[in-house]
BALOBA-1460 file (C-alpha; in Angstrom, 3 decimals):
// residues 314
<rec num="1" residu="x" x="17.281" y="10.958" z="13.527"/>
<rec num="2" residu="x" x="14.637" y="11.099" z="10.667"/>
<rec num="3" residu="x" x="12.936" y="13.415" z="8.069"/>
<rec num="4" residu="x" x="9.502" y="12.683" z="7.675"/>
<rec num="5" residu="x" x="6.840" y="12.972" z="5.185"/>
<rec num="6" residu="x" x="3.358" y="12.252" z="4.040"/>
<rec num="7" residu="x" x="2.894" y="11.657" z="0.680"/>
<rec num="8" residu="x" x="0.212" y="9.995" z="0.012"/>
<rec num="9" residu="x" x="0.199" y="10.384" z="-3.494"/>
<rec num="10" residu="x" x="2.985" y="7.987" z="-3.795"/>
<rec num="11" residu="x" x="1.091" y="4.941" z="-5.591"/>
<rec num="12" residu="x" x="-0.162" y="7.658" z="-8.007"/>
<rec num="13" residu="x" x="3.395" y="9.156" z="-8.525"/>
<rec num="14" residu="x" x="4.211" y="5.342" z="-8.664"/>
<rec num="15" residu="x" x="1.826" y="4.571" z="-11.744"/>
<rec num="16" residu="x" x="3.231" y="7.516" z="-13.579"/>
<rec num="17" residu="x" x="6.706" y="6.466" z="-13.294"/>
<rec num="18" residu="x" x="7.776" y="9.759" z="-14.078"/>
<rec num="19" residu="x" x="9.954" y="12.242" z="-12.537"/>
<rec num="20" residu="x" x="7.361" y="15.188" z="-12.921"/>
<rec num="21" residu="x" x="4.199" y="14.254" z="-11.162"/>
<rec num="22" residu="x" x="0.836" y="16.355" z="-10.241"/>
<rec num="23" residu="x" x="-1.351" y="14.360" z="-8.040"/>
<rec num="24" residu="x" x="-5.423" y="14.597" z="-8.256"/>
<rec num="25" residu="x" x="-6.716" y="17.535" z="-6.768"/>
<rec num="26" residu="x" x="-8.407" y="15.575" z="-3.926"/>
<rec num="27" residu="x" x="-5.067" y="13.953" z="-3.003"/>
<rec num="28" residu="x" x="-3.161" y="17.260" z="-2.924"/>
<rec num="29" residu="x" x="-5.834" y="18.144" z="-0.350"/>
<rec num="30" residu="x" x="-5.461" y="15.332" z="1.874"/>
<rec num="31" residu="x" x="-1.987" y="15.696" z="1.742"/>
<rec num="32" residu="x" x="-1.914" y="19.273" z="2.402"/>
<rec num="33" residu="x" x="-4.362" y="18.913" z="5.398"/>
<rec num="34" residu="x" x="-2.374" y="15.836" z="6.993"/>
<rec num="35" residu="x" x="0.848" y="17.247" z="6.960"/>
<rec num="36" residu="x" x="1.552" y="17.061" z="10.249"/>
<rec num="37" residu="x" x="0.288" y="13.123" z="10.231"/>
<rec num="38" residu="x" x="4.236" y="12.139" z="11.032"/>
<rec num="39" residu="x" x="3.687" y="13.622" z="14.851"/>
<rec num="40" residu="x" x="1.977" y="10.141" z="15.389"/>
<rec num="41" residu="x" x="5.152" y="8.266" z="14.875"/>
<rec num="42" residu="x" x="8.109" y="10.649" z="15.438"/>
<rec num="43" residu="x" x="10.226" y="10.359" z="17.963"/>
<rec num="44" residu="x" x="12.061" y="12.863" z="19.761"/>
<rec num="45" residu="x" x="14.769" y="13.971" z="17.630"/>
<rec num="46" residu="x" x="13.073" y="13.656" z="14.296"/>
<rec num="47" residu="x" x="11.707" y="16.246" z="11.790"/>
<rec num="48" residu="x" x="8.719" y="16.689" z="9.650"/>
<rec num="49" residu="x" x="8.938" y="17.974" z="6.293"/>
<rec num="50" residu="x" x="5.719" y="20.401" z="5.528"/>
<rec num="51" residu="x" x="5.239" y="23.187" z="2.439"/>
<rec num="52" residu="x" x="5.936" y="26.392" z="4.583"/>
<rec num="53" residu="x" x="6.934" y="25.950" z="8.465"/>
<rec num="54" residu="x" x="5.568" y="29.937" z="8.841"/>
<rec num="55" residu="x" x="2.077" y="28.549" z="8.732"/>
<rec num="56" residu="x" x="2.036" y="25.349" z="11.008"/>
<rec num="57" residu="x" x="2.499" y="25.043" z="14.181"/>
<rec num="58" residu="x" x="3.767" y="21.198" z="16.159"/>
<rec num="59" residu="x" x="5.183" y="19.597" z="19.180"/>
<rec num="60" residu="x" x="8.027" y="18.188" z="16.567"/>
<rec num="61" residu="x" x="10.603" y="19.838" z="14.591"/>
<rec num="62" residu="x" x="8.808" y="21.351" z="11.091"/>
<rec num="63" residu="x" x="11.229" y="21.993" z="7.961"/>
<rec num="64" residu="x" x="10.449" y="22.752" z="4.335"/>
<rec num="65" residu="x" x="11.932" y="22.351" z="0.973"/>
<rec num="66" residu="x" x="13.962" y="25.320" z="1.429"/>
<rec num="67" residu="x" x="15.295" y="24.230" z="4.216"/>
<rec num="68" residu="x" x="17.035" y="21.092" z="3.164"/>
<rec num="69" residu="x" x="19.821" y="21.639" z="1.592"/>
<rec num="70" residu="x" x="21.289" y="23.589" z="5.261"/>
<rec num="71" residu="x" x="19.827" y="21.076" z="7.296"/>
<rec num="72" residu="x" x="21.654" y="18.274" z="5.696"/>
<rec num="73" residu="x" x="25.051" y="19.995" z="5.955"/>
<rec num="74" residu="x" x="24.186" y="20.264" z="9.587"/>
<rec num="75" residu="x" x="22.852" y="16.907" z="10.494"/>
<rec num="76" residu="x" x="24.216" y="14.230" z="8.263"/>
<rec num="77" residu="x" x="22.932" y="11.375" z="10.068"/>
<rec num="78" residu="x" x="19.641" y="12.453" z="8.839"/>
<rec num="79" residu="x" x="17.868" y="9.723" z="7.172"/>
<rec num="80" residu="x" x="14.931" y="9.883" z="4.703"/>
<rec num="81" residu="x" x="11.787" y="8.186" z="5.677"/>
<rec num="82" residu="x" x="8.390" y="9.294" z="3.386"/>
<rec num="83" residu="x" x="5.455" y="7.824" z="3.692"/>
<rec num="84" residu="x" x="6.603" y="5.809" z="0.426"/>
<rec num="85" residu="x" x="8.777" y="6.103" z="-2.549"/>
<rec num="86" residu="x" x="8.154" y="7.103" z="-6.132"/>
<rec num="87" residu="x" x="10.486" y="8.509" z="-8.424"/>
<rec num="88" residu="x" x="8.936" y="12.131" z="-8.503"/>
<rec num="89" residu="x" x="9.770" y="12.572" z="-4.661"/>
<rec num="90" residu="x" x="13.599" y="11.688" z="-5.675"/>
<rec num="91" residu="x" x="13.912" y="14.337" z="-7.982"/>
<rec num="92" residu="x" x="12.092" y="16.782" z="-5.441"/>
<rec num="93" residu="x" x="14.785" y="15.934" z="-3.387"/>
<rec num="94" residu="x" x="17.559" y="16.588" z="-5.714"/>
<rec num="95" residu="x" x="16.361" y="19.568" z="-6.616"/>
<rec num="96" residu="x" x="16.300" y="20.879" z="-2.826"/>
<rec num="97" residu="x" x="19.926" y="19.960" z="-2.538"/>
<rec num="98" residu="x" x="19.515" y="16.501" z="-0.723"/>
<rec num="99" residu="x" x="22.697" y="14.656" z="-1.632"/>
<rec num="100" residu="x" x="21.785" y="11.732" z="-3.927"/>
<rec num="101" residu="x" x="23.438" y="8.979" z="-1.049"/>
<rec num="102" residu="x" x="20.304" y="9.588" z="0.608"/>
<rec num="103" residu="x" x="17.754" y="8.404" z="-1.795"/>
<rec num="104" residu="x" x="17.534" y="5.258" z="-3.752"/>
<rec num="105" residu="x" x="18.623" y="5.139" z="-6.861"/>
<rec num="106" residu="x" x="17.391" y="4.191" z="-10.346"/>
<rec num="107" residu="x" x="17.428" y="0.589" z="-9.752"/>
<rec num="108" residu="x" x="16.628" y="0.454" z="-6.281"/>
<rec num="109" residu="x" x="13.478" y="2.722" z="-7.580"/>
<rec num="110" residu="x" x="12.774" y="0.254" z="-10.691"/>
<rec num="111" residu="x" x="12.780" y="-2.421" z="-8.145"/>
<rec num="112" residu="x" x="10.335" y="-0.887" z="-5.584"/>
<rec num="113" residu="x" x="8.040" y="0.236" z="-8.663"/>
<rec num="114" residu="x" x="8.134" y="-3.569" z="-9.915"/>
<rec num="115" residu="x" x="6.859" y="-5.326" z="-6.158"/>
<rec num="116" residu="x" x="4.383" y="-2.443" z="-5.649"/>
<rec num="117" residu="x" x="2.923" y="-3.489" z="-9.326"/>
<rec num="118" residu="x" x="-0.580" y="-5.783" z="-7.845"/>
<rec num="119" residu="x" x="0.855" y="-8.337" z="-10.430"/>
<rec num="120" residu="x" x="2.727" y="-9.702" z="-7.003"/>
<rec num="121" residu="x" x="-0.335" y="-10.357" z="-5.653"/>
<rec num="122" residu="x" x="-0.176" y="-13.278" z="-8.476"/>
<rec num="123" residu="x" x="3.189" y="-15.031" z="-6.884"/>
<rec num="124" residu="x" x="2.262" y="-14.360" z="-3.275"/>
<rec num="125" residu="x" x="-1.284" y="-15.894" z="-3.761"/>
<rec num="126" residu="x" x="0.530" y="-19.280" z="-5.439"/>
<rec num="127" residu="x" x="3.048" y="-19.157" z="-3.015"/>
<rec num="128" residu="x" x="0.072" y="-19.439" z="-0.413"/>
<rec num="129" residu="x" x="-1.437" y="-22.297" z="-2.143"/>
<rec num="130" residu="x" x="1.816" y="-24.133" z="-1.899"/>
<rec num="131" residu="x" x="2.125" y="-23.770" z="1.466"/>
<rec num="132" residu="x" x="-1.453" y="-24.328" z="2.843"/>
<rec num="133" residu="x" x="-3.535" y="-27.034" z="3.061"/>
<rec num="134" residu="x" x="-5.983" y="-27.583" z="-0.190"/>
<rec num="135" residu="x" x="-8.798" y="-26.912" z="1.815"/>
<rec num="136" residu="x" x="-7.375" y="-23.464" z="2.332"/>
<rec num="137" residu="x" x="-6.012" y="-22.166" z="-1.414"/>
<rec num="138" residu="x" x="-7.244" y="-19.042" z="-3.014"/>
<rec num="139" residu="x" x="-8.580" y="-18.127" z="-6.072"/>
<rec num="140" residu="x" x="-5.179" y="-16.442" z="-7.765"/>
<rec num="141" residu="x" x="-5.806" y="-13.075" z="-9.508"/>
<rec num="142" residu="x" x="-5.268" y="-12.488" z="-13.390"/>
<rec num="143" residu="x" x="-3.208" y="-9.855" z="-15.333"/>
<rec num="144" residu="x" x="-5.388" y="-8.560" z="-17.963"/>
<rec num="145" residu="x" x="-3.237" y="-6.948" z="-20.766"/>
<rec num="146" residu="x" x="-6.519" y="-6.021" z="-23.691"/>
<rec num="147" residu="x" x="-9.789" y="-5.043" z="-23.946"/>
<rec num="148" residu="x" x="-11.276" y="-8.304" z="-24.667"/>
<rec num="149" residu="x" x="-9.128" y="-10.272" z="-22.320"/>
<rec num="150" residu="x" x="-10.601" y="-7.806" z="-19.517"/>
<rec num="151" residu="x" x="-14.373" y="-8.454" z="-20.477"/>
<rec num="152" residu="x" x="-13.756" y="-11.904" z="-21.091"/>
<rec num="153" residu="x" x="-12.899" y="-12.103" z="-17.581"/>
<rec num="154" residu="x" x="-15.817" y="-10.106" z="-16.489"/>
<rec num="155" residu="x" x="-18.406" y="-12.407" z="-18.244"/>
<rec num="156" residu="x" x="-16.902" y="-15.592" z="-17.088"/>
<rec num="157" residu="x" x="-16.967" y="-14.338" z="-13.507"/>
<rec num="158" residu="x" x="-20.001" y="-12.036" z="-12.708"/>
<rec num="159" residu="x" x="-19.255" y="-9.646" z="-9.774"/>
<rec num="160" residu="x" x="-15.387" y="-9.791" z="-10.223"/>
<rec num="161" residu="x" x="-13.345" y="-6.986" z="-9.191"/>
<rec num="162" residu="x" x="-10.938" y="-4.984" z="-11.493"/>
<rec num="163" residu="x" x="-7.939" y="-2.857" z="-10.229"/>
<rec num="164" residu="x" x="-5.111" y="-0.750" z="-11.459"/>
<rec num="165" residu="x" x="-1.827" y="-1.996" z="-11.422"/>
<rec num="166" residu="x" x="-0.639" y="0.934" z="-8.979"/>
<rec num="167" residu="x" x="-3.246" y="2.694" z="-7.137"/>
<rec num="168" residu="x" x="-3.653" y="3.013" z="-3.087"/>
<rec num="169" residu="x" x="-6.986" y="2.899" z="-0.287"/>
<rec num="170" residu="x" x="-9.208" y="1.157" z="-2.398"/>
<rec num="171" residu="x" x="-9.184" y="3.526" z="-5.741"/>
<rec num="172" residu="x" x="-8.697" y="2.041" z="-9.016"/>
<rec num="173" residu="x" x="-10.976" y="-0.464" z="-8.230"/>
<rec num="174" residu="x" x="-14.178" y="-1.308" z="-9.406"/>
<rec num="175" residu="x" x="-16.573" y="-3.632" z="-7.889"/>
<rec num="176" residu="x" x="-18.519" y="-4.896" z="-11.117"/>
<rec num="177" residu="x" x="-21.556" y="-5.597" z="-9.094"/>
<rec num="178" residu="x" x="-21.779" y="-2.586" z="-7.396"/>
<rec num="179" residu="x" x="-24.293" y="-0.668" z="-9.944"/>
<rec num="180" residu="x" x="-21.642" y="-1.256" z="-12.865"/>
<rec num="181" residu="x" x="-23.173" y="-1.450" z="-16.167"/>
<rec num="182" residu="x" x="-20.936" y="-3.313" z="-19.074"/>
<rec num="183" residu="x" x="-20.592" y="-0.319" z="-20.504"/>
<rec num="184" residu="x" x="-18.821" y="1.613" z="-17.995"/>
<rec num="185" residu="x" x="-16.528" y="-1.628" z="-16.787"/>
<rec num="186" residu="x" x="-15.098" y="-1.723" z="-20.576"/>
<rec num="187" residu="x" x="-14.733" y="2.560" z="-20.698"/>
<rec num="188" residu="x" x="-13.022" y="2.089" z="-17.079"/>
<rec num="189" residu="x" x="-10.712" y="-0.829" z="-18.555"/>
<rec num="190" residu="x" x="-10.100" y="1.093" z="-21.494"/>
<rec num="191" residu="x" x="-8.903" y="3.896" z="-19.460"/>
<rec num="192" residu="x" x="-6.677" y="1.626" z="-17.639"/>
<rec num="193" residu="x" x="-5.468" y="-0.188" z="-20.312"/>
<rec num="194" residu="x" x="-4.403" y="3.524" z="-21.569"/>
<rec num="195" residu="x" x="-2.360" y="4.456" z="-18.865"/>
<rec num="196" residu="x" x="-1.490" y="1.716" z="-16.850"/>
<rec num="197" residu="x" x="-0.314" y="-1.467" z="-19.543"/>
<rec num="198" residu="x" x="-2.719" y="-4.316" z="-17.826"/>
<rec num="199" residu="x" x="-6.099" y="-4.553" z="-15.568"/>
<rec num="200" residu="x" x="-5.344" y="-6.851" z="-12.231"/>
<rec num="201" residu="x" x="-8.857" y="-9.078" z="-12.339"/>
<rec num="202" residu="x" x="-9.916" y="-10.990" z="-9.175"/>
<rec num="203" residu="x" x="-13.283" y="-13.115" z="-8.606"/>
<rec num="204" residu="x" x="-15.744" y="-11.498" z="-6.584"/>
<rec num="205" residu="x" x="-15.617" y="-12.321" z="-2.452"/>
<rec num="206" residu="x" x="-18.437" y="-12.578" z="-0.130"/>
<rec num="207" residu="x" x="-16.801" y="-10.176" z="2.120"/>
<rec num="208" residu="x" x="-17.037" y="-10.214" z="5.717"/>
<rec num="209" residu="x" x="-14.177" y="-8.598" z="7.510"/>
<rec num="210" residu="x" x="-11.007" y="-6.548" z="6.511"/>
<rec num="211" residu="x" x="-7.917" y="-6.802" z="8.108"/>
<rec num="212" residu="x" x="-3.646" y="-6.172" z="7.403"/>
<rec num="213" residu="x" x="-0.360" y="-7.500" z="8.739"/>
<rec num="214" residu="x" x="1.638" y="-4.999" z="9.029"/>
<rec num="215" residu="x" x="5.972" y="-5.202" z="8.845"/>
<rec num="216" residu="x" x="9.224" y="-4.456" z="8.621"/>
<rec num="217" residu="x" x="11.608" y="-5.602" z="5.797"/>
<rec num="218" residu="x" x="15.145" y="-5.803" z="7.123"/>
<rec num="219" residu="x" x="18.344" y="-7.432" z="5.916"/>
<rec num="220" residu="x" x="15.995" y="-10.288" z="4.037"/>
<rec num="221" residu="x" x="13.787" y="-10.685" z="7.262"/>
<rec num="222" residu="x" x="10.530" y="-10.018" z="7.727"/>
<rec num="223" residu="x" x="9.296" y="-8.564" z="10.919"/>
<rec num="224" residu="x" x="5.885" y="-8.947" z="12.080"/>
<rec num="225" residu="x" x="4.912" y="-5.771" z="13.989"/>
<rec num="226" residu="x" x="0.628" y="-6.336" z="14.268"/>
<rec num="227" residu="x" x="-2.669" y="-6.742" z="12.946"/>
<rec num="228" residu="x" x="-5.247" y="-3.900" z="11.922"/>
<rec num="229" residu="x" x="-8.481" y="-4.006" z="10.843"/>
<rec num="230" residu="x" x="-10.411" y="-1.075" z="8.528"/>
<rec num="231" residu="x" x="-13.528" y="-0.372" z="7.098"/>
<rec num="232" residu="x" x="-14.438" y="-0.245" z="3.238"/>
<rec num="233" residu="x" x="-17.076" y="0.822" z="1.109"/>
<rec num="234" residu="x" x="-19.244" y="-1.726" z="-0.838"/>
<rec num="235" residu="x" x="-16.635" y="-0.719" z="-4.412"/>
<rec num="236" residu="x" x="-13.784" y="-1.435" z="-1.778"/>
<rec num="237" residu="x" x="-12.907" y="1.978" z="-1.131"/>
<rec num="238" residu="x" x="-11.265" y="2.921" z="2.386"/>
<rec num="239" residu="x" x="-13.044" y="4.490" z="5.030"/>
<rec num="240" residu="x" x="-11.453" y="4.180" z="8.076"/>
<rec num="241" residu="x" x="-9.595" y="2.029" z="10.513"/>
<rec num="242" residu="x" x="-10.308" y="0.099" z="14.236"/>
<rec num="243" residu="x" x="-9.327" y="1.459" z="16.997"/>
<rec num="244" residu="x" x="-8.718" y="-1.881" z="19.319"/>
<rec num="245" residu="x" x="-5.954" y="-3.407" z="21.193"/>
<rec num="246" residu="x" x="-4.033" y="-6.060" z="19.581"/>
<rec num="247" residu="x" x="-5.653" y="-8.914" z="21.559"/>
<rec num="248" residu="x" x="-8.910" y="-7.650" z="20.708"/>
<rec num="249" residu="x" x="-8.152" y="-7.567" z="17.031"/>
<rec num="250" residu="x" x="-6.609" y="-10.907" z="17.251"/>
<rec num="251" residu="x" x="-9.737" y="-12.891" z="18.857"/>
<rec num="252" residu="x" x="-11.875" y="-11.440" z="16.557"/>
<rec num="253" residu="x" x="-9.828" y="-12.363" z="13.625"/>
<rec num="254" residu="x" x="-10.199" y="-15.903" z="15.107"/>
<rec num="255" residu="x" x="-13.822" y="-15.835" z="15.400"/>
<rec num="256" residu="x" x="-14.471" y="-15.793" z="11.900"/>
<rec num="257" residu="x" x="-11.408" y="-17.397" z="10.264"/>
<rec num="258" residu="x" x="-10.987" y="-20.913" z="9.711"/>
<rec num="259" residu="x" x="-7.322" y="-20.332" z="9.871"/>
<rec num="260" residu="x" x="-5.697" y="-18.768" z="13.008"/>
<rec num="261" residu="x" x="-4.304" y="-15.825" z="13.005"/>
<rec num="262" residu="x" x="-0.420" y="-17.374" z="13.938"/>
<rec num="263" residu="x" x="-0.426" y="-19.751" z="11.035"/>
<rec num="264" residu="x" x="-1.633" y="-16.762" z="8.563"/>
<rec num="265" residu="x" x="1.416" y="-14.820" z="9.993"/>
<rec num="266" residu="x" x="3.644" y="-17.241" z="10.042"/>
<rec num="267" residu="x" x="2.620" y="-18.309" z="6.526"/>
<rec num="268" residu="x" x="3.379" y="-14.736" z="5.321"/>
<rec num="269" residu="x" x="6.455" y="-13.913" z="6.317"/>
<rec num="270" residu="x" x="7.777" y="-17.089" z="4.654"/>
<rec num="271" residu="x" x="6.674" y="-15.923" z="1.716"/>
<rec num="272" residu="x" x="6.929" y="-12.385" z="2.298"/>
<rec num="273" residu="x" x="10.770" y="-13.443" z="3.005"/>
<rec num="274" residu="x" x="11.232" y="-14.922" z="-0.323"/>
<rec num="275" residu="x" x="9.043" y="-12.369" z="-2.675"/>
<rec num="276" residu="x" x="10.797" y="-8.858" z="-0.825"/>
<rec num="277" residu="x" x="14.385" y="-10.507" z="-0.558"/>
<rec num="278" residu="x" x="15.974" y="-7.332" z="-1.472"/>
<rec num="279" residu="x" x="13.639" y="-4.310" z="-0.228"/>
<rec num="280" residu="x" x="13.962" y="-2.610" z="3.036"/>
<rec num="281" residu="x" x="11.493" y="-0.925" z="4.649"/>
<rec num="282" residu="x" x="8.023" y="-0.716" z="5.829"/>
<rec num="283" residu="x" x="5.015" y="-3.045" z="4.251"/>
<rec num="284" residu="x" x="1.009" y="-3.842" z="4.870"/>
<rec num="285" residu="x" x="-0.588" y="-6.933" z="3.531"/>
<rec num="286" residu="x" x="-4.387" y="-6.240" z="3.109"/>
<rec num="287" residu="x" x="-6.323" y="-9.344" z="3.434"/>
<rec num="288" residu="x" x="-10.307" y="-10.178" z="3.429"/>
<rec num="289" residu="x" x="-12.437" y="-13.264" z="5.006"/>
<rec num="290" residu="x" x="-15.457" y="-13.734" z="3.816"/>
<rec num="291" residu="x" x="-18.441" y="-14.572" z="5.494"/>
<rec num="292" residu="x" x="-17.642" y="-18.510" z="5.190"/>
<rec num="293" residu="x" x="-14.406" y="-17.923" z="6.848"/>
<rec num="294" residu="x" x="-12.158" y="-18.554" z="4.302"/>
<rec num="295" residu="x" x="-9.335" y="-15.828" z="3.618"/>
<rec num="296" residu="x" x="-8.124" y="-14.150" z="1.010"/>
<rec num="297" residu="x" x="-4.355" y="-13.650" z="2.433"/>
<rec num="298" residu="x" x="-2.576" y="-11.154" z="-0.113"/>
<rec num="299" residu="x" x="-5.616" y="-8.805" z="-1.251"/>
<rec num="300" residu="x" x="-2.502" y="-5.885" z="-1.878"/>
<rec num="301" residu="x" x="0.748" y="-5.093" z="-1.023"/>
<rec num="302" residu="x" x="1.523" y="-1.759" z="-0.104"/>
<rec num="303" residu="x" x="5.206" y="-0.857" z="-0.327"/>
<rec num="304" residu="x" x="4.798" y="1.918" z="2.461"/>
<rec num="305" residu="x" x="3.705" y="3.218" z="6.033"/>
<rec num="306" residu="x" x="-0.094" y="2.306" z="6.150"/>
<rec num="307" residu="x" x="-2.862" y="3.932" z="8.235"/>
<rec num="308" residu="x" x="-2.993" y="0.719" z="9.940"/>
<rec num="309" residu="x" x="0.533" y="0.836" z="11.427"/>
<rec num="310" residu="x" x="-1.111" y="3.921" z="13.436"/>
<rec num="311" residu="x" x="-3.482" y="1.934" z="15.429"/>
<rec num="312" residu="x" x="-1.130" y="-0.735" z="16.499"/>
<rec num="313" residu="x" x="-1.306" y="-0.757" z="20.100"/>
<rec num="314" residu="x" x="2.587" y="-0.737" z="21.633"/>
């Protein structure tokens, strides 16, 4: 028995760090207008949390906030699944009367904030070129922690990419070729820089397809549960995802990647295995071939139910 939620202002709430959070207007709308998202996934006796129940009608159980506190005392088997954790959520929680055994704590939260930094896109992306064959290592990305260190990197590789630390569906990035003047890379570091402590900077890809393995951290193990595919925008942004079956999805991911998709997966969850040892829940590992076939394996990490995760076929 679960409480659900879509938050998908979590890697936002995540950036802040703080316990008070107000997400971008456009993200409060796509929250508001997807709260009932969790129908695709519950099950029979689970229950979405929503702002007011009075104005929503579903084929699931709806509470609100003002509802919690009773529905606890009644069902405490309940357990707490969001879309993803961030420490403003927590206190939400606490506030509503959800006992604090229910949500993870400061250090389990300090933990979770730490992986979803992108500056564990740097170990999983060596860990990859330990494993795999020379022919098959990636470029690793760079933590950028000034002003000059960022456009240093930006002259030395023309049409690199630059992303926030914490930041979710392809925003806080910038695709430096994609009508970016120097100017406006620096402002957009500077920015960065400002709230954020460091710039994650990548070399620019030749991008073909994007896919995602999706899992399941349990108990130190990862579990592999299927491959999506999406659509981006030319800056990287998400659009949407495919709607195929998994055998579909996997011979096309063949058909333009040099390496199969079972060694990829099995080559991830080794190292997913040894970089998550510790974290429990849901995970999506975005990934990008390009058009020569070679992969980019650990694009981002998101520490969370994805969109992708929907269009698994069972």
């Amino acid at each position: 028995m679960r409480l659900l939620l879509f938050n998908p202002e979590t890697e936002y709430a995540l950036a802040s760090g703080a316990s008070f959070y107000t997400p971008p207007i456009r993200v409060e709308k796509l929250r508001k207008e997807l709260q009932l998202l969790p129908e695709a996934w519950a099950e029979k006796d689970d229950y979405i949390l929503v702002d007011d129940v009075s104005l929503l009608a579903s084929k699931c159980r709806l509470v609100d906030w003002n509802m919690l506190e009773s529905l606890f005392e009644e069902k405490p088997e309940l357990k707490i699944e969001p879309w993803g954790w961030n420490p403003a959520l927590i206190r939400r929680f606490k506030d509503n009367g959800v006992p604090e055994h229910y949500l993870p704590d400061d250090q389990q939260m300090t933990f979770i904030r730490n992986l979803a930094h992108r500056r564990t896109t740097v170990t999983l992306n060596t860990l990859w070129n330990n494993y795999i064959g020379k022919d098959f290592k990636v470029e690793v990305p760079v933590e950028l922690k000034s002003e000059d260190a960022c456009m240093g990197f930006y002259y030395e590789n023309p049409g690199c990419w630059m992303k926030a630390p914490w930041s979710s569906s392809g925003r806080g990035v910038i695709n430096t070729s994609a009508d970016m003047t120097e100017e406006l890379v620096r402002q957009w570091c500077h920015g960065i820089l400002r709230r954020q402590g460091s710039v994650m900077g990548e070399t620019g890809a030749d991008r073909l397809a994007d896919y995602a393995t999706e899992w399941q951290l349990d108990q130190g193990q990862a579990i592999y549960l299927g491959l999506s595919s999406f659509n981006t925008s030319n800056r990287g942004k998400y659009i949407s995802n495919q709607r195929k079956s998994q055998k579909e999805m996997i011979e096309d991911f063949d058909a333009v990647s040099l390496i199969r998709h079972q060694e990829v997966v099995h080559t991830q969850k080794n190292i997913l295995e040894k970089v998550f040892a510790g974290y429990q829940g849901l995970l999506g590992v975005d990934m990008l071939i390009e058009r020569n076939g070679k992969i980019r394996p650990f694009v981002e990490v998101n520490l969370r139910r994805t969109m992708g995760m929907l269009y698994i076929d069972s």
